[in-house]
Backbone bond lengths (Angstrom), bond angles and torsions (degrees), N, CA, C in turn:
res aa  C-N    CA-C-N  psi(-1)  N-CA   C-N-CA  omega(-1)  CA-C   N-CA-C  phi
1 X - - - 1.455 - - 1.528 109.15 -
2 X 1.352 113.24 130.17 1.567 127.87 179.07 1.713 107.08 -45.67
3 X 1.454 139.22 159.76 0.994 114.09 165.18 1.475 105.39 -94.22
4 X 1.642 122.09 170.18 1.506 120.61 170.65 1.509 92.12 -117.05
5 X 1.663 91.35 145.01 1.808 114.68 165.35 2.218 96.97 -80.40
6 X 1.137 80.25 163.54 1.966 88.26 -163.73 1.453 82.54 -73.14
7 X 1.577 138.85 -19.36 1.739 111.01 177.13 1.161 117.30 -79.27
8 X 1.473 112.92 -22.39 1.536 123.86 175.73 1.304 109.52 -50.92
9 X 1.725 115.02 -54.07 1.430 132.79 -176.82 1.864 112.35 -73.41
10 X 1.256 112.76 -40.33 1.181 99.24 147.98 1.823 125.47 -48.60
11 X 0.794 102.10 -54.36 1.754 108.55 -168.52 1.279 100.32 -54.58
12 X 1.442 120.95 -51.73 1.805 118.61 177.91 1.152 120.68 -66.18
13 X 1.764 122.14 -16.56 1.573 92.14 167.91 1.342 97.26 -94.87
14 X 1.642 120.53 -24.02 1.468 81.48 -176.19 1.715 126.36 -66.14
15 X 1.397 112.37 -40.36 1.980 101.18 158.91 1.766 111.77 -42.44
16 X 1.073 137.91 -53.16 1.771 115.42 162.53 1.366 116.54 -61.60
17 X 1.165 125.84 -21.59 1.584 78.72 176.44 1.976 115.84 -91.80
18 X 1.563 94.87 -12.49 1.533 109.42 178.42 2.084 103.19 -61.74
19 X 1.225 103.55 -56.24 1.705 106.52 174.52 1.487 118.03 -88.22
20 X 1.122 121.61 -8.29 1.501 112.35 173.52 1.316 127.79 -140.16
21 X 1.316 106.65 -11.41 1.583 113.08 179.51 1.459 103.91 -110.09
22 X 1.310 117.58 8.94 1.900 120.39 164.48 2.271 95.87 76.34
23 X 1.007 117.30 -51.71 1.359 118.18 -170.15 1.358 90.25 -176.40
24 X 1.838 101.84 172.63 1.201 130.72 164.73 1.419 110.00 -73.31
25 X 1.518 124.23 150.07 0.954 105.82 169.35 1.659 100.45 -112.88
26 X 1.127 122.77 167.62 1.643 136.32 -148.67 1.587 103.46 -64.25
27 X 1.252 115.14 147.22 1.359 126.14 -157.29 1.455 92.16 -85.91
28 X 1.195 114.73 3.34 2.753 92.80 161.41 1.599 71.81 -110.26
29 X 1.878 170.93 -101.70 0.994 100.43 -136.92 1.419 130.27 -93.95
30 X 1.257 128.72 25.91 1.245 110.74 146.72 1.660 127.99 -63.11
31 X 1.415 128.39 -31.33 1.191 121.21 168.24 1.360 130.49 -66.24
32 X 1.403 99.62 -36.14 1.753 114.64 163.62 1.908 102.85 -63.23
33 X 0.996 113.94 -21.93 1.390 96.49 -177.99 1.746 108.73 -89.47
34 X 1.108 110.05 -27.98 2.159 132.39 172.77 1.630 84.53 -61.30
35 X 1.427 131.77 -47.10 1.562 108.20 -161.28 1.295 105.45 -91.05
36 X 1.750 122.58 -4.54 0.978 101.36 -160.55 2.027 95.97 -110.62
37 X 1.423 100.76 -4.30 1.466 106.07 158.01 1.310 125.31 -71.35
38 X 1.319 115.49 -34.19 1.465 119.84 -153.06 1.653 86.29 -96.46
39 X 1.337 129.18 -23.25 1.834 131.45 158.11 0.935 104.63 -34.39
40 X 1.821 127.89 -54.82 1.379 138.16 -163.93 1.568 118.93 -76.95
41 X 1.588 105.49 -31.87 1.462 111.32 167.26 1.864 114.65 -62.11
42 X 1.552 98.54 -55.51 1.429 89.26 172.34 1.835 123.96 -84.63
43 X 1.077 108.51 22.46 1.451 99.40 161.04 1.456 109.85 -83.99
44 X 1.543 97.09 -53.55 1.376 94.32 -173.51 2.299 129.00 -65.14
45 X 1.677 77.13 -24.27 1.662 92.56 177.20 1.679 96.57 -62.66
46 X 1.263 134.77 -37.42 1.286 147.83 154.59 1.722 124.75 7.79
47 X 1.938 65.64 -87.64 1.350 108.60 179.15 1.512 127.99 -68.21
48 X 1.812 94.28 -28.28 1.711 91.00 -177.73 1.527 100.66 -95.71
49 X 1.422 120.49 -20.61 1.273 89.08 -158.39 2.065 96.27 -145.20
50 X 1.263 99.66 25.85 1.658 120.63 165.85 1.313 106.03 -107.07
51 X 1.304 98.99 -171.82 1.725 110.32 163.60 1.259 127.58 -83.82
52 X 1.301 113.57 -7.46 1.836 108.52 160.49 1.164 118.69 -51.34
53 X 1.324 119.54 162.81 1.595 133.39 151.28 1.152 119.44 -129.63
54 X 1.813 111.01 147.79 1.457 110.11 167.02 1.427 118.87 -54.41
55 X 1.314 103.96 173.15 1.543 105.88 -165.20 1.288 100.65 -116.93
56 X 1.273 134.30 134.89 1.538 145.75 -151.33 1.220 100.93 -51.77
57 X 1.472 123.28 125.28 1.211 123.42 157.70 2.112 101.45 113.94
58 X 1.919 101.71 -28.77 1.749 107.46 -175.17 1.556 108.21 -60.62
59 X 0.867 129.38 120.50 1.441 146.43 148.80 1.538 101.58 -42.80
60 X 1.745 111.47 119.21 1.278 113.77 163.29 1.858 105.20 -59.07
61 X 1.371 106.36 158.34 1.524 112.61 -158.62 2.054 83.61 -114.95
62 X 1.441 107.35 146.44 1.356 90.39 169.09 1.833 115.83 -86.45
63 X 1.606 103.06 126.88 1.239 109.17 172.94 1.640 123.20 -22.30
64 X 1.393 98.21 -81.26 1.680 122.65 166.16 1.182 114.97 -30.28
65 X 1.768 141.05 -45.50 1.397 102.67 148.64 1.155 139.60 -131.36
66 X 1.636 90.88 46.14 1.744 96.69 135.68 1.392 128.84 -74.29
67 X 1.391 118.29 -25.16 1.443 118.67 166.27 1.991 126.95 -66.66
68 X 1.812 103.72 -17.85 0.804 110.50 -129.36 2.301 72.03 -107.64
69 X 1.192 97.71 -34.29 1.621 101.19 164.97 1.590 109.93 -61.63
70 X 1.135 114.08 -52.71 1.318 109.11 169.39 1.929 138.98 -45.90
71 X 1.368 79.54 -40.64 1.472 87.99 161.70 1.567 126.33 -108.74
72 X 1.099 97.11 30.32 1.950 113.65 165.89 1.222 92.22 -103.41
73 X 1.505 131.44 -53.08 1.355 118.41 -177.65 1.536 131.92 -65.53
74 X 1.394 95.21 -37.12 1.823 106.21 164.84 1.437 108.64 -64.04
75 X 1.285 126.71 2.83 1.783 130.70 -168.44 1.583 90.83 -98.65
76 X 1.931 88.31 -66.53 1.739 93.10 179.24 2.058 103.49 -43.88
77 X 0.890 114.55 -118.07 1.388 105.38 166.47 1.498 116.29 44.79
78 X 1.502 111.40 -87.78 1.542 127.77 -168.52 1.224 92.58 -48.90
79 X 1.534 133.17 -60.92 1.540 138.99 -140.99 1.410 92.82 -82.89
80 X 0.998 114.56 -39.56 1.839 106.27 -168.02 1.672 115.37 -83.41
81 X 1.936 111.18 -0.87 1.262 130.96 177.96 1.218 107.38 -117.50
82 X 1.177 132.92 -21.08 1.501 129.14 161.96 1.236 103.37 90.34
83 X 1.410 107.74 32.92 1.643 115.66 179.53 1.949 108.61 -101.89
84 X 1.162 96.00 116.79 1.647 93.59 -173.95 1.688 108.58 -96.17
85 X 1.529 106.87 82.66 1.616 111.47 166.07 0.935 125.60 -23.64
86 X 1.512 138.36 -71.12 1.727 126.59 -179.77 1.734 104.37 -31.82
87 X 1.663 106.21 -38.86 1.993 97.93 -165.91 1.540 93.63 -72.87
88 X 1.641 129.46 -53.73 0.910 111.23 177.39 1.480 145.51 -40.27
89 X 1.280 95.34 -59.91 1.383 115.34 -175.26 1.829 114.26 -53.73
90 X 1.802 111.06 -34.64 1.429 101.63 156.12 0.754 131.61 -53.43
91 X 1.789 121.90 -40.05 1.351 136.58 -160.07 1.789 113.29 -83.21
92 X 1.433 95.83 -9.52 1.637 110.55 -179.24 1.720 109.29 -85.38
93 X 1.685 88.68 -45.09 1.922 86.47 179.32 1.261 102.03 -80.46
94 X 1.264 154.17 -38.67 1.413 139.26 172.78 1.508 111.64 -24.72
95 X 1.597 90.75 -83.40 1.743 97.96 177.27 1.593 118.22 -54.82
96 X 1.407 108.25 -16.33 2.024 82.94 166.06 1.430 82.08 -94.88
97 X 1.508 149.72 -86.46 1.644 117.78 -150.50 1.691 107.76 -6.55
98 X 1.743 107.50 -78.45 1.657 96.17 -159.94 1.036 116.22 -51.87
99 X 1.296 113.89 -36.98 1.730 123.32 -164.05 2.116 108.56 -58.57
100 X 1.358 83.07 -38.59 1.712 91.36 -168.40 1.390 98.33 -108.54
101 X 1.080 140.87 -22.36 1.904 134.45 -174.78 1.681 91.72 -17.09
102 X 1.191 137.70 -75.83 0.876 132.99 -166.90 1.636 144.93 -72.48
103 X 1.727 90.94 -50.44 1.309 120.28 -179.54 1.637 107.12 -67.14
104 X 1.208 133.90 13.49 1.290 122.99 158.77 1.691 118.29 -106.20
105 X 1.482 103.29 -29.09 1.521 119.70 -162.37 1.827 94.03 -81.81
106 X 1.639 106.76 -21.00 1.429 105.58 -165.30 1.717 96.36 -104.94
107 X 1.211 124.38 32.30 1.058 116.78 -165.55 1.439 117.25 -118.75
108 X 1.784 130.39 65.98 1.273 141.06 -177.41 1.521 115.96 -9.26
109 X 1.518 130.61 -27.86 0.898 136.13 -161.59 1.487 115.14 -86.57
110 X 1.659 112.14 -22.65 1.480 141.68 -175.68 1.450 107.77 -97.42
111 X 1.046 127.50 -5.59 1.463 150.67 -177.75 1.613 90.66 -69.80
């Protein structure tokens, strides 16, 4: 599979939700729907790799897309906020490089 840049992935949901999902639906519940995915990521992160257990009979869920709902909704999100991720998302690792250049490598605890 080709890789996608996050505008690419922006651009495809927004063509699904324009041809198949009828519209966006409004950005509080789209965010209520991001918290109530990313619930599902950490149940299962929980479960696989905390001290929970499935419950007799639960089907492990695949990780990958539970992460992968999560970031359809953070897509929906961007497009309906006019937030263009690829700009962000550079502008996020910049400021942790400076922010952290150091404070991780100097950090006894990461040792």
């Amino acid at each position: 599979m080709s890789e996608l840049s996050l505008s690419a992935c922006q651009r495809q949901v927004d063509e699904w939700i324009r041809t198949v999902g009828v519209r966006y639906f409004s950005e509080l519940t789209n965010t209520a729907i991001l918290m109530e995915e990313v619930g599902e990521v950490a149940r299962l992160m929980a479960r696989r790799y905390g001290e929970q257990s499935f419950k007799e009979g639960e089907e492990e869920e695949d990780l990958g897309m539970e992460m992968a709902d999560v970031f359809f909704v953070l897509l929906c999100l961007a497009n309906q906020t006019g937030v263009d991720l690829e700009q962000a998302f550079g502008r996020a690792m910049e400021k942790k490089t400076k922010r952290d250049r150091l404070r991780h490598a100097n950090n006894p605890k990461l040792k």
